[in-house]
C-alpha positions in Angstrom: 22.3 1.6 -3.5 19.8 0.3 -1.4 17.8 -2.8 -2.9 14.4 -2.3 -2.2 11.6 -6.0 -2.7 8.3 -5.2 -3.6 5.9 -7.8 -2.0 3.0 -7.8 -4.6 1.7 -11.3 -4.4 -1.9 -12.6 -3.9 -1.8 -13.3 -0.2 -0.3 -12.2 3.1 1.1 -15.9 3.5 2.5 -15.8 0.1 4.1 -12.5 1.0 5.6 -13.6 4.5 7.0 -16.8 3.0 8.6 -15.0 0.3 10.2 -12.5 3.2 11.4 -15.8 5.1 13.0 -16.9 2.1 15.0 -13.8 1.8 14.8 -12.9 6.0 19.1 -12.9 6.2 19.3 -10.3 4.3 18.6 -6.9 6.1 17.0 -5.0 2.5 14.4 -3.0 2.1 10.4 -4.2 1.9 8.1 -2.4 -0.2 4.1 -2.7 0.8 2.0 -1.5 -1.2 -1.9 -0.4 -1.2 -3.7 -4.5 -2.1 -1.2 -5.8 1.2 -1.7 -2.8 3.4 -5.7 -2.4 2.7 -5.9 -6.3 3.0 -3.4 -6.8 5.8 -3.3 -3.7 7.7 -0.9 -3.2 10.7 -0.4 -6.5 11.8 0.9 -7.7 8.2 4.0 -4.8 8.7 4.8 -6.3 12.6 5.0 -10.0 10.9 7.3 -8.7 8.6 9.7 -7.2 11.2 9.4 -10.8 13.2 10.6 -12.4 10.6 13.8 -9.9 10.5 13.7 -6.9 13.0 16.2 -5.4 10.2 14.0 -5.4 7.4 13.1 -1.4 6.9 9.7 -1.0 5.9 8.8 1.5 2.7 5.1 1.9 2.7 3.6 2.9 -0.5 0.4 4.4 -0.1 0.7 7.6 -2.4 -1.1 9.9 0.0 -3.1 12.8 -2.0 -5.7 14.8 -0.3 -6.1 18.3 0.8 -3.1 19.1 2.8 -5.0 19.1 6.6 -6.2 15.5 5.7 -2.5 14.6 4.5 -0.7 15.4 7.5 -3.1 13.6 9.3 -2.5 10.6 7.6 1.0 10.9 7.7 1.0 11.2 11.4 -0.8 7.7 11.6 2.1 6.3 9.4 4.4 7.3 11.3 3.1 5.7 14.4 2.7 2.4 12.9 6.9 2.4 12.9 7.3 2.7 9.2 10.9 3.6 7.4 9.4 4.7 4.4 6.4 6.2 2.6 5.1 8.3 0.2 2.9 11.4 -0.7 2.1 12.6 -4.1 4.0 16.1 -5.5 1.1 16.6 -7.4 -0.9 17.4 -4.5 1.4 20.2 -4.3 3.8 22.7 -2.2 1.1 23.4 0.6 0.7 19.7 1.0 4.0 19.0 1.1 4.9 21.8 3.8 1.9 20.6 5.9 3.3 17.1 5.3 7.0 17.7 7.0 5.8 20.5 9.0 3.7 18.2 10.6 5.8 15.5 11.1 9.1 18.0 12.0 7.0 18.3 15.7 7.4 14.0 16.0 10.9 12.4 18.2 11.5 10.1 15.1 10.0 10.2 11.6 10.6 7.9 8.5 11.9 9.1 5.2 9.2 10.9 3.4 9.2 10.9 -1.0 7.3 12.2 -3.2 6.1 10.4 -6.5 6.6 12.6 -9.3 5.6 10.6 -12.4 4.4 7.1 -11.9 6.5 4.5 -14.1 3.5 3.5 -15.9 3.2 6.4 -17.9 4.3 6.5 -21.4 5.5 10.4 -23.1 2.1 10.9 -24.6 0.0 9.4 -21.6 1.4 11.6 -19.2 1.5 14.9 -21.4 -2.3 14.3 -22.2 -2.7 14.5 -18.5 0.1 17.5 -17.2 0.8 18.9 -20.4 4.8 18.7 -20.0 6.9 15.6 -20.9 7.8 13.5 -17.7 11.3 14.9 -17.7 10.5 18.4 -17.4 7.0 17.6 -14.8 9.7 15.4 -13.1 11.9 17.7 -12.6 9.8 20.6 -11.6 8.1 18.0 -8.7 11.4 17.3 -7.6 12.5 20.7 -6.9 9.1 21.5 -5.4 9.5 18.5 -3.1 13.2 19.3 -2.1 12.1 23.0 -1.6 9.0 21.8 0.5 11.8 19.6 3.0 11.0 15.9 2.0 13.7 13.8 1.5 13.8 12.3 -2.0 11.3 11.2 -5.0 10.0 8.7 -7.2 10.5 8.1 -10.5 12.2 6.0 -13.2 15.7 5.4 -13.5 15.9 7.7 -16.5 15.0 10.8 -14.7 17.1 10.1 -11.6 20.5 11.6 -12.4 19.0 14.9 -13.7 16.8 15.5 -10.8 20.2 15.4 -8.2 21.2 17.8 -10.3 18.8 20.6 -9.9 18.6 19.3 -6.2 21.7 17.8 -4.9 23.0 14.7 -4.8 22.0 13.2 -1.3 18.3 14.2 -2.5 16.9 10.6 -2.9 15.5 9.0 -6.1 13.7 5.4 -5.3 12.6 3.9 -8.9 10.3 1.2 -9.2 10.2 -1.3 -12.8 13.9 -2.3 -12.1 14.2 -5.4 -14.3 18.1 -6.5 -12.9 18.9 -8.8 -16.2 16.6 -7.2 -18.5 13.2 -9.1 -17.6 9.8 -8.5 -19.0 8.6 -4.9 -18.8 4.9 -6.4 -17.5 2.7 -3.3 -17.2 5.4 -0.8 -16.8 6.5 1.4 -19.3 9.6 3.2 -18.3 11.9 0.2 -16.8 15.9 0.1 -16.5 18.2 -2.6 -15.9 20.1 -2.2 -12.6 23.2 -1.4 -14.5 20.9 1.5 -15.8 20.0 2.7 -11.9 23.8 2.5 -11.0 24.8 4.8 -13.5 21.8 7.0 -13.2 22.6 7.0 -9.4 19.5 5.7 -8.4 19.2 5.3 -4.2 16.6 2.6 -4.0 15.8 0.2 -6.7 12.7 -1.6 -6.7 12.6 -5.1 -7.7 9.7 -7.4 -7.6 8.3 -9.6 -10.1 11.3 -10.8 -11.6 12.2 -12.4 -7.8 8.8 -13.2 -6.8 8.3 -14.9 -10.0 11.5 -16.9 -10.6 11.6 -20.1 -9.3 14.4 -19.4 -6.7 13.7 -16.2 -5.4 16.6 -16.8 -2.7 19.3 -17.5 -5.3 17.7 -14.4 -7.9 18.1 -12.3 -5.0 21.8 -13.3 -4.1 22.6 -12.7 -7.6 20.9 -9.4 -7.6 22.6 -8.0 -4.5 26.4 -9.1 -6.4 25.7 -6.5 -8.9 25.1 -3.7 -5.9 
């Protein structure tokens, strides 16, 4: 496993200090839309002065018609990202105009797609695809694999069945890891990392319970013991 820290908090300084706090460790850094919309480009180069090993996952959830997709992958890729993400939902086309694109560049990051988002509860998602997440999860994944990205998103829970009707370097990065079995916040469908290692989980994502405990260095440190 590869730990991945979300950097959800408030500011762009309270996001950099919370990076030089954990800067010797070469893990992965999760930006997401409030840091990349607010902080653009420039936020992503502080982040690799502080450590030119951190690797960059940006998660932007790209969905749009598939000419207007590739398009914006293109620009991702030149701002030196590791990581990012598209939506499976926007479907197969899409995804091939996606990694078609992208499969003409020298060096591209990983690509995933999010299958169901770990906010969802059973009956929230069915209302809106009409499937549980298990099967919907599934089915994105194998239209992702089939379509050439790299891996998925998704809970912990789905993670080990979806290498299974893919294979099992396919990649699963699951968000709502609570490592010691913190407080669920506002996501529905979250795992302890002893969860993610049995469910074979690539990348976990960890956030609030580092950012929000009082020594993020030390919670961290603990964390990676457990990889």
């Amino acid at each position: 496993m590869q730990l991945c820290i979300a950097l959800d908090l408030p500011s762009a300084k309270e996001n950099l200090h919370l990076a030089e706090l954990l800067a010797k460790h070469n893990i992965w850094i999760k930006v997401g839309f409030r840091s990349y919309i607010r902080d653009g480009k420039e936020f992503l180069q502080n982040l690799k002065n502080i450590n030119p090993e951190f690797k960059i996952f940006l998660d932007l959830k790209l969905y749009d018609i598939p000419n207007t997709m590739a398009d914006a992958a293109e620009e991702i890729t030149a701002l030196g990202v590791d990581m990012f993400n598209i939506h499976a939902s926007a479907g197969e086309k899409a995804m091939q105009t996606v990694m078609d694109r992208l499969s003409k560049l020298e060096n591209r990051p990983l690509v995933l797609a999010v299958t169901a988002l770990t906010s969802f509860n059973e009956q929230g998602f069915q209302s809106i695809y009409e499937k549980s997440i298990g099967q919907k999860a599934e089915q994105f994944a194998k239209m992702s694999f089939e379509s050439g990205l790299d891996g998925v998103v998704c809970s912990a829970f789905e993670s080990r069945a979806i290498k299974e009707v893919t294979n099992s370097t396919f990649l699963t990065l699951c968000p709502g890891i609570r490592p010691f079995g913190e407080d669920s916040g506002d996501q529905q469908r979250v795992g302890t990392l002893e969860l993610a290692k049995k469910e074979l989980v690539d990348f976990p994502v960890i956030g609030r319970p580092i950012y929000q405990d009082k020594n993020p260095k030390e919670k961290l440190e603990d964390i990676l013991k457990l990889l």
